[in-house]
N, CA and C atoms as a LAMMPS dump frame, in Angstrom:
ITEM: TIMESTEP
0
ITEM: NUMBER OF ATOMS
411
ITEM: BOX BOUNDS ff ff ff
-5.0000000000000000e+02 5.0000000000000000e+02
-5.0000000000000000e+02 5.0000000000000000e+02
-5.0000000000000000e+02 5.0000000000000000e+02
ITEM: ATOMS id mol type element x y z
1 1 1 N -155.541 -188.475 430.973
2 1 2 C -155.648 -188.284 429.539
3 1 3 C -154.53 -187.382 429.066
4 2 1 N -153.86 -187.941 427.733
5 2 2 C -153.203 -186.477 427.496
6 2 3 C -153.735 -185.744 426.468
7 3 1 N -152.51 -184.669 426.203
8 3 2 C -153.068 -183.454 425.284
9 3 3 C -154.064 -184.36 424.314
10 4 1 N -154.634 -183.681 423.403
11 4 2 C -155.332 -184.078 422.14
12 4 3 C -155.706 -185.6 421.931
13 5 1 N -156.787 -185.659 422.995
14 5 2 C -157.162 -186.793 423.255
15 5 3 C -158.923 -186.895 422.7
16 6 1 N -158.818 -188.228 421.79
17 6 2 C -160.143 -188.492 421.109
18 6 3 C -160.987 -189.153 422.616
19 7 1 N -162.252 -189.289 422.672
20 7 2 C -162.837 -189.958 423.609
21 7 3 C -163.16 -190.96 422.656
22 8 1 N -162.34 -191.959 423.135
23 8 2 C -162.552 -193.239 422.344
24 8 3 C -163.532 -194.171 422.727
25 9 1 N -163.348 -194.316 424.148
26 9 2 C -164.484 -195.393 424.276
27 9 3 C -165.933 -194.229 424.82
28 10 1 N -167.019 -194.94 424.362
29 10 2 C -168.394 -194.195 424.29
30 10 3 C -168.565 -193.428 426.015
31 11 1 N -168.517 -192.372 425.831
32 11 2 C -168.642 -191.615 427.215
33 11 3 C -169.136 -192.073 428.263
34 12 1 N -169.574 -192.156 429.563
35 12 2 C -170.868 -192.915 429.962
36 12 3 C -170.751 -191.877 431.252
37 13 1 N -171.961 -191.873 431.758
38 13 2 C -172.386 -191.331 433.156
39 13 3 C -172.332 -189.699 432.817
40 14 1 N -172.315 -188.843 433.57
41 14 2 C -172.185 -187.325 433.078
42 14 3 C -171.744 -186.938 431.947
43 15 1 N -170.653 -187.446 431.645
44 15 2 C -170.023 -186.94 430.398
45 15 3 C -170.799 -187.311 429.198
46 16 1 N -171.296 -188.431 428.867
47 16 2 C -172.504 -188.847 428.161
48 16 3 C -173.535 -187.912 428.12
49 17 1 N -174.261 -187.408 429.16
50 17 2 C -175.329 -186.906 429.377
51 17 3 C -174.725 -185.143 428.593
52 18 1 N -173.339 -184.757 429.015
53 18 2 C -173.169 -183.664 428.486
54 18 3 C -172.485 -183.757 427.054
55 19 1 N -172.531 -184.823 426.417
56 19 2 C -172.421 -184.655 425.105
57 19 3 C -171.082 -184.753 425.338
58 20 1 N -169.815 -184.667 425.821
59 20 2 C -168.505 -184.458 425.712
60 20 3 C -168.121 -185.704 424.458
61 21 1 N -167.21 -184.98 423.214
62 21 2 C -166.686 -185.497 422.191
63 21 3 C -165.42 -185.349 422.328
64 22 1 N -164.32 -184.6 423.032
65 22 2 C -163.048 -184.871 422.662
66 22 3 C -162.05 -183.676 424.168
67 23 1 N -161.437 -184.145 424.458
68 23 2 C -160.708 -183.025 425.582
69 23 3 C -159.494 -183.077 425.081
70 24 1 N -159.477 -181.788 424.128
71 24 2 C -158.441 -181.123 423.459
72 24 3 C -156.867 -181.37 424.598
73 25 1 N -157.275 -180.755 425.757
74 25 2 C -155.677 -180.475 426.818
75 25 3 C -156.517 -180.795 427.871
76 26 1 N -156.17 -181.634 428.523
77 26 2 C -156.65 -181.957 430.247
78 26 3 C -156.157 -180.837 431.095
79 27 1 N -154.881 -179.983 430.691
80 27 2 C -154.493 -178.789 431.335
81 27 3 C -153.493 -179.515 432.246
82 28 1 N -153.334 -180.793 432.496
83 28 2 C -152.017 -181.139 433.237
84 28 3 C -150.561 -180.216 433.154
85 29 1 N -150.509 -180.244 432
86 29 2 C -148.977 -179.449 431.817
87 29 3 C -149.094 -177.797 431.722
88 30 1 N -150.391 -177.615 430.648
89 30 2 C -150.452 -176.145 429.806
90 30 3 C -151.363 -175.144 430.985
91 31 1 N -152.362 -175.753 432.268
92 31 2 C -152.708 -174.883 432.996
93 31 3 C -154.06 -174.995 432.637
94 32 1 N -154.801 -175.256 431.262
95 32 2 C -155.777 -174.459 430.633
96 32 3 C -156.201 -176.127 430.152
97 33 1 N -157.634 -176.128 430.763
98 33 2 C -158.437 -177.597 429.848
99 33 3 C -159.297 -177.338 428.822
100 34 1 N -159.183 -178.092 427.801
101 34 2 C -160.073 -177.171 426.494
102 34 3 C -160.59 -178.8 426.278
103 35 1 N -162.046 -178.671 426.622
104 35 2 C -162.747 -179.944 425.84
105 35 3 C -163.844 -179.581 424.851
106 36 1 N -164.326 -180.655 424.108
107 36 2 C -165.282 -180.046 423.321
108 36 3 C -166.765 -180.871 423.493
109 37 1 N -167.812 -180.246 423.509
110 37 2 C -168.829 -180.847 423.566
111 37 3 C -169.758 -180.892 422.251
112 38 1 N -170.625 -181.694 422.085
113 38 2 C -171.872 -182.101 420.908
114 38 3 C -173.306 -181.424 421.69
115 39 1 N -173.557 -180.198 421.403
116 39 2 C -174.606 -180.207 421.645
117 39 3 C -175.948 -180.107 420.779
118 40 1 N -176.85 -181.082 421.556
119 40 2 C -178.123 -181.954 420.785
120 40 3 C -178.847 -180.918 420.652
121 41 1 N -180.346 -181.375 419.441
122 41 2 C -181.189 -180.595 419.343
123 41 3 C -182.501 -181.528 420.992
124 42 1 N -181.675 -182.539 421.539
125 42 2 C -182.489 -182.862 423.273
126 42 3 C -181.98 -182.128 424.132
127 43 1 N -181.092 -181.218 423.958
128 43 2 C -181 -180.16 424.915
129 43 3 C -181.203 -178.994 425.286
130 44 1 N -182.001 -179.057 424.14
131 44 2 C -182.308 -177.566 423.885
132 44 3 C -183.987 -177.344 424.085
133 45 1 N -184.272 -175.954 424.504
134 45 2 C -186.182 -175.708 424.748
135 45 3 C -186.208 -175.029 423.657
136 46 1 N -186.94 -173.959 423.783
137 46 2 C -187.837 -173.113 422.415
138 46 3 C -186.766 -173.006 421.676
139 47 1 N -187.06 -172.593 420.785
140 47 2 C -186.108 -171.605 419.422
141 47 3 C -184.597 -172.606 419.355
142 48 1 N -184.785 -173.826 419.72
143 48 2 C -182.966 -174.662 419.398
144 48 3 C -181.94 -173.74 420.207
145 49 1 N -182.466 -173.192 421.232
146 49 2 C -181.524 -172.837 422.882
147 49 3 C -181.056 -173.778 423.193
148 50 1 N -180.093 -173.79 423.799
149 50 2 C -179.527 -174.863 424.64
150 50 3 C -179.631 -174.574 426.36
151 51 1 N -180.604 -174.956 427.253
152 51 2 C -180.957 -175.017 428.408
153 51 3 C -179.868 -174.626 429.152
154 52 1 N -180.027 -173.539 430.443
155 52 2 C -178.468 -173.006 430.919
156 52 3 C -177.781 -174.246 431.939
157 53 1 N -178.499 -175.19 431.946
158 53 2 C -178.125 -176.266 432.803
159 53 3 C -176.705 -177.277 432.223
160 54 1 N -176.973 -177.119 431.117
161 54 2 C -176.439 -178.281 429.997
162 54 3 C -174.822 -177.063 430.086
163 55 1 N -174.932 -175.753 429.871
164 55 2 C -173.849 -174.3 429.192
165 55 3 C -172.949 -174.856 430.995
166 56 1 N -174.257 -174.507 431.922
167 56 2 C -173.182 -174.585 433.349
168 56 3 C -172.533 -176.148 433.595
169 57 1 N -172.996 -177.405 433.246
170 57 2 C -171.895 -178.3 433.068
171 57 3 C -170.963 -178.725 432.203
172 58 1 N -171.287 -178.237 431.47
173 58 2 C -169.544 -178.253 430.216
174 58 3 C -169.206 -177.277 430.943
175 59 1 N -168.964 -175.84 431.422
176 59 2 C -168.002 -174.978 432.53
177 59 3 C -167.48 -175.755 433.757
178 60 1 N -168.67 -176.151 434.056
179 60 2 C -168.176 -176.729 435.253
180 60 3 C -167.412 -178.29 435.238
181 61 1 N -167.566 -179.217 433.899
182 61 2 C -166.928 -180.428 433.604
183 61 3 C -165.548 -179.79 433.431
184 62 1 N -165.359 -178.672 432.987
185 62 2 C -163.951 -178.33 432.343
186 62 3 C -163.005 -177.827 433.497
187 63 1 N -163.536 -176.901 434.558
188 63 2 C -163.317 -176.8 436.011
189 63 3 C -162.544 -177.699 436.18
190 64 1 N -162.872 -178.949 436.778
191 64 2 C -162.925 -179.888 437.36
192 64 3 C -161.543 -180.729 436.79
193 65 1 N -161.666 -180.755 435.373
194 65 2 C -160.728 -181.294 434.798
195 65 3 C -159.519 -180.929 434.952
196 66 1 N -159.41 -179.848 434.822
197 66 2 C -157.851 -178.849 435.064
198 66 3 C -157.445 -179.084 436.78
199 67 1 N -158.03 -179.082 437.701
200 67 2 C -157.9 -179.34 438.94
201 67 3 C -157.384 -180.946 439.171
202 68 1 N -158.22 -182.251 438.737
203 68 2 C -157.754 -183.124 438.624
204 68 3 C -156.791 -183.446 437.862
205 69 1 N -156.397 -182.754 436.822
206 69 2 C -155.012 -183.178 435.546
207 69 3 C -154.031 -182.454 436.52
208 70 1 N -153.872 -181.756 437.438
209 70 2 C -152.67 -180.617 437.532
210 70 3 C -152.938 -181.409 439.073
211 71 1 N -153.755 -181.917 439.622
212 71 2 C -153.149 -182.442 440.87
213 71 3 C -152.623 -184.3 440.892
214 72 1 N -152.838 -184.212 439.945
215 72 2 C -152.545 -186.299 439.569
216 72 3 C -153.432 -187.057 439.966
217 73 1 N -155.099 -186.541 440.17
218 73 2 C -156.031 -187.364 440.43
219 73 3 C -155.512 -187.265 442.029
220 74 1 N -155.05 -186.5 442.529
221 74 2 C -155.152 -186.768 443.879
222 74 3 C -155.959 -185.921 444.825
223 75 1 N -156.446 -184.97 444.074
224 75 2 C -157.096 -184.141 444.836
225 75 3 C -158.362 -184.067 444.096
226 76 1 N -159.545 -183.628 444.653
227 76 2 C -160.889 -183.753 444.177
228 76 3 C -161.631 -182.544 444.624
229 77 1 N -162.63 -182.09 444.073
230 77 2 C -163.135 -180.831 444.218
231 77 3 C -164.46 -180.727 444.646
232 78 1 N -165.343 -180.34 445.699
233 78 2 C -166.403 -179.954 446.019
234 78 3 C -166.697 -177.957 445.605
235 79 1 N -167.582 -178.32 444.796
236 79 2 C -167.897 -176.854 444.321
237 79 3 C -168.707 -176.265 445.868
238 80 1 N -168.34 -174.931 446.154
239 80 2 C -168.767 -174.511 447.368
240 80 3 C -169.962 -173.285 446.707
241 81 1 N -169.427 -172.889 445.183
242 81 2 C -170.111 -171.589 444.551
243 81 3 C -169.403 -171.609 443.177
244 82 1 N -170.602 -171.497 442.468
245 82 2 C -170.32 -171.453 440.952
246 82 3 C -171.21 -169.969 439.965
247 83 1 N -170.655 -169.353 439.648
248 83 2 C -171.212 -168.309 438.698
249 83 3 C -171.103 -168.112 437.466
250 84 1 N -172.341 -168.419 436.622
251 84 2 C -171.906 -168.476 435.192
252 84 3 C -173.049 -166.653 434.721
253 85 1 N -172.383 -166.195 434.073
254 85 2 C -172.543 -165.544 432.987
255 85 3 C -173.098 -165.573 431.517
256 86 1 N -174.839 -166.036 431.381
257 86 2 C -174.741 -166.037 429.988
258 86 3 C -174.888 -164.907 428.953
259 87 1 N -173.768 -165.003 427.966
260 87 2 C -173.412 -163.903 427.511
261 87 3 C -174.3 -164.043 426.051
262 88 1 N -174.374 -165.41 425.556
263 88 2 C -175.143 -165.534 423.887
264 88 3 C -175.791 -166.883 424.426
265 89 1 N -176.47 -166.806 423.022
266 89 2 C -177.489 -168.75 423.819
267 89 3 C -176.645 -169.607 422.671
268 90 1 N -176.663 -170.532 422.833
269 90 2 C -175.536 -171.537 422.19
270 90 3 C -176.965 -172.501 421.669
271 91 1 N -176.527 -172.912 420.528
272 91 2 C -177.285 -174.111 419.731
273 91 3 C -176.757 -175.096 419.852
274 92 1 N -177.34 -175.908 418.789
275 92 2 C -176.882 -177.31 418.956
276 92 3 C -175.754 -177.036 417.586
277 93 1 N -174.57 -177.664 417.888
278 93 2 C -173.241 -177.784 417.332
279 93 3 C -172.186 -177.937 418.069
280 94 1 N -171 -177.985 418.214
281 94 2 C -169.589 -177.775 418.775
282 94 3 C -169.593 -176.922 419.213
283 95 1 N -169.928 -176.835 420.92
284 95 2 C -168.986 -176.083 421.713
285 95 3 C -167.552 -176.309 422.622
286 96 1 N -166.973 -175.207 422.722
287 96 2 C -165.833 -175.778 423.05
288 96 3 C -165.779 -174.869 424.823
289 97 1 N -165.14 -175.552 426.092
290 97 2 C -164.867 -175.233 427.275
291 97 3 C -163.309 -174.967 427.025
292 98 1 N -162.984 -173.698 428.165
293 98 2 C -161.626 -173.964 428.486
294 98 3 C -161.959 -173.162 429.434
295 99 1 N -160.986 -173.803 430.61
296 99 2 C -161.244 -173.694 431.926
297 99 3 C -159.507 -173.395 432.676
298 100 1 N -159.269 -172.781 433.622
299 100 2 C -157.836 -172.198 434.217
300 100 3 C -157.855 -172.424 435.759
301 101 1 N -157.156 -172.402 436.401
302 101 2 C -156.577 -172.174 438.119
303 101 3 C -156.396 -170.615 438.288
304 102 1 N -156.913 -169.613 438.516
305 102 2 C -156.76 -168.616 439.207
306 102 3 C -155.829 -168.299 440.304
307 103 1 N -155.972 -169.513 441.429
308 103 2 C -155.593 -169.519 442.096
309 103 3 C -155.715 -170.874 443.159
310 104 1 N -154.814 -171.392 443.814
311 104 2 C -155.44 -172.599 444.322
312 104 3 C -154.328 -172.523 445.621
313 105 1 N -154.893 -173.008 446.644
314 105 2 C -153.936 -173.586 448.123
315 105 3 C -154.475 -175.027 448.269
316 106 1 N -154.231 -175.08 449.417
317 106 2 C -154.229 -176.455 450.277
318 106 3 C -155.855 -177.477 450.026
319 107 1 N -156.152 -175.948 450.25
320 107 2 C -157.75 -176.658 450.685
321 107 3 C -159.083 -176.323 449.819
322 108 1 N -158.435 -174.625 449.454
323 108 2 C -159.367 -173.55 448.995
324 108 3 C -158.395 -173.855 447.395
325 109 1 N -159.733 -173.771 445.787
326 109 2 C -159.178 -173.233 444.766
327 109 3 C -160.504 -172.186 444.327
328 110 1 N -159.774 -171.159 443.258
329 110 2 C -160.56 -170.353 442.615
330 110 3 C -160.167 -170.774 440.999
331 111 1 N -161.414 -170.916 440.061
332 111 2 C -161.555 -171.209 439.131
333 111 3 C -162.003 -170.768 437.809
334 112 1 N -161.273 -170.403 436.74
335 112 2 C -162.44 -169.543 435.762
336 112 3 C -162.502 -170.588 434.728
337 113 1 N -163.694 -170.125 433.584
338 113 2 C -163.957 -171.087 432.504
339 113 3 C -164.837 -170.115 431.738
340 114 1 N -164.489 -170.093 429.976
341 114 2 C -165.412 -169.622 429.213
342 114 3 C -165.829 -170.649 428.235
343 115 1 N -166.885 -170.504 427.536
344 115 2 C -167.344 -171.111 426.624
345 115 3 C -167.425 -170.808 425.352
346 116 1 N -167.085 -171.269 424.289
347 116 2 C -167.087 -170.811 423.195
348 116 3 C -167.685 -171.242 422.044
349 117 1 N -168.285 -171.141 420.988
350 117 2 C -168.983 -171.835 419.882
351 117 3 C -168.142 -172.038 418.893
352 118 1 N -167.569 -172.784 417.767
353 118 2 C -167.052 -173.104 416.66
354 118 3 C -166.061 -171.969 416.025
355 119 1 N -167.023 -170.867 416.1
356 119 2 C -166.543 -169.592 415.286
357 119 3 C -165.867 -168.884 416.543
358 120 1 N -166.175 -168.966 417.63
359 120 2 C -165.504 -168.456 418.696
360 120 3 C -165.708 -167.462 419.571
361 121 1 N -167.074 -167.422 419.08
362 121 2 C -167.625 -166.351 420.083
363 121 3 C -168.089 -166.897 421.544
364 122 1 N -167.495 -166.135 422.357
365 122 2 C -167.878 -166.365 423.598
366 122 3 C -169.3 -166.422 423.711
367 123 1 N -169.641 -167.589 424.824
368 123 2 C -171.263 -167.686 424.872
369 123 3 C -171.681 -167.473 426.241
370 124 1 N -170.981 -167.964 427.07
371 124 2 C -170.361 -167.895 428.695
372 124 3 C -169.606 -168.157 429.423
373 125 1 N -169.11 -167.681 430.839
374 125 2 C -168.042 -167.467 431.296
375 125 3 C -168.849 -167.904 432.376
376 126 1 N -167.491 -168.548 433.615
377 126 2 C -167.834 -168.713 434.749
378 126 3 C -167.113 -168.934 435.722
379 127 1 N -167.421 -168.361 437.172
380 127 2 C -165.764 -168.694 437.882
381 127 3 C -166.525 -169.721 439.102
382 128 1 N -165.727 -170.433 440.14
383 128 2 C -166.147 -171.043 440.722
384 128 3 C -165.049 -170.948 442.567
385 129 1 N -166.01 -171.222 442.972
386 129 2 C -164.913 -171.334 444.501
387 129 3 C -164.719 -172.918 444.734
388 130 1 N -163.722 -173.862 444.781
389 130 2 C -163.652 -175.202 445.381
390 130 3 C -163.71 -175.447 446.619
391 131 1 N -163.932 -176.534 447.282
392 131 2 C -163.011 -177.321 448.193
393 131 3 C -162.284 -178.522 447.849
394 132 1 N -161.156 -178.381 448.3
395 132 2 C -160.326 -179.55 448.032
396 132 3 C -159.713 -180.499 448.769
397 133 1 N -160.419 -181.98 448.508
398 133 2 C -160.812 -183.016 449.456
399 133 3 C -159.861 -184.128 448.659
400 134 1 N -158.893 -184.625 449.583
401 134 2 C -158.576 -186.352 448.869
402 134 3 C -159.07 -187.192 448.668
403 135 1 N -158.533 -187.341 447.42
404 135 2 C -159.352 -188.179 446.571
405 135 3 C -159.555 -189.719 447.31
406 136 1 N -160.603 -190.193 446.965
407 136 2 C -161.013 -191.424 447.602
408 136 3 C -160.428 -192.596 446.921
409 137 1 N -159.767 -193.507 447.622
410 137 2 C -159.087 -194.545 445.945
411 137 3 C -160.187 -195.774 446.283
């Protein structure tokens, strides 16, 4: 995908399920993946929360993305450890992921990602440890 990319055709499989509407930068070139998600009033429990399950895969979809844009789809990631931070509870509206490389080798990457709401307040943060496995064609 490149920069400022609409999701044109209807999402399907995970990305569906996490609401993803648009991935601002895949992070191929800039380092940094910024997508944006729709989140429902079906994802949410009491009080229009949004469940921390739904907050840790938009972090962790955005992860993932920056690793695959910056290796050419050739490398693939097994999460070994993921830590999210919730800092505010996020509703249903536009949130936005952006996710970075810390650091990455051969085999081993380290990963951060925050989350943000419309207005821009951070909601959560999260870093992750990879493994990095070739990709299967």
């Amino acid at each position: 995908m490149s920069d400022e990319t609409q999701v044109r055709e209807k999402p399907h499989g995970v990305a569906r399920l996490l609401g993803l509407e648009r991935v601002v930068d895949n992070g191929a070139q800039s380092g940094r993946a910024i997508l944006h998600f729709r989140a429902g009033m079906d994802m949410c429990h009491s009080g229009g929360v949004v469940q921390g399950g739904f907050v840790t895969g938009w972090l962790d979809m955005a992860m993932a993305n920056v690793v695959l844009s910056k290796t050419n789809y050739e490398q693939n990631l097994l999460s070994l450890e993921i830590k999210v931070s919730f800092l505010a509870s996020a509703g249903p509206g536009l949130v936005i992921a952006e996710a970075w490389i810390e650091r990455m080798g051969r085999s081993t990457g380290f990963l951060e990602a925050r989350l943000t709401n419309e207005a821009g307040a951070v909601l959560a943060r999260a870093s992750s440890t990879v493994k990095l496995v070739p990709m299967k064609r």
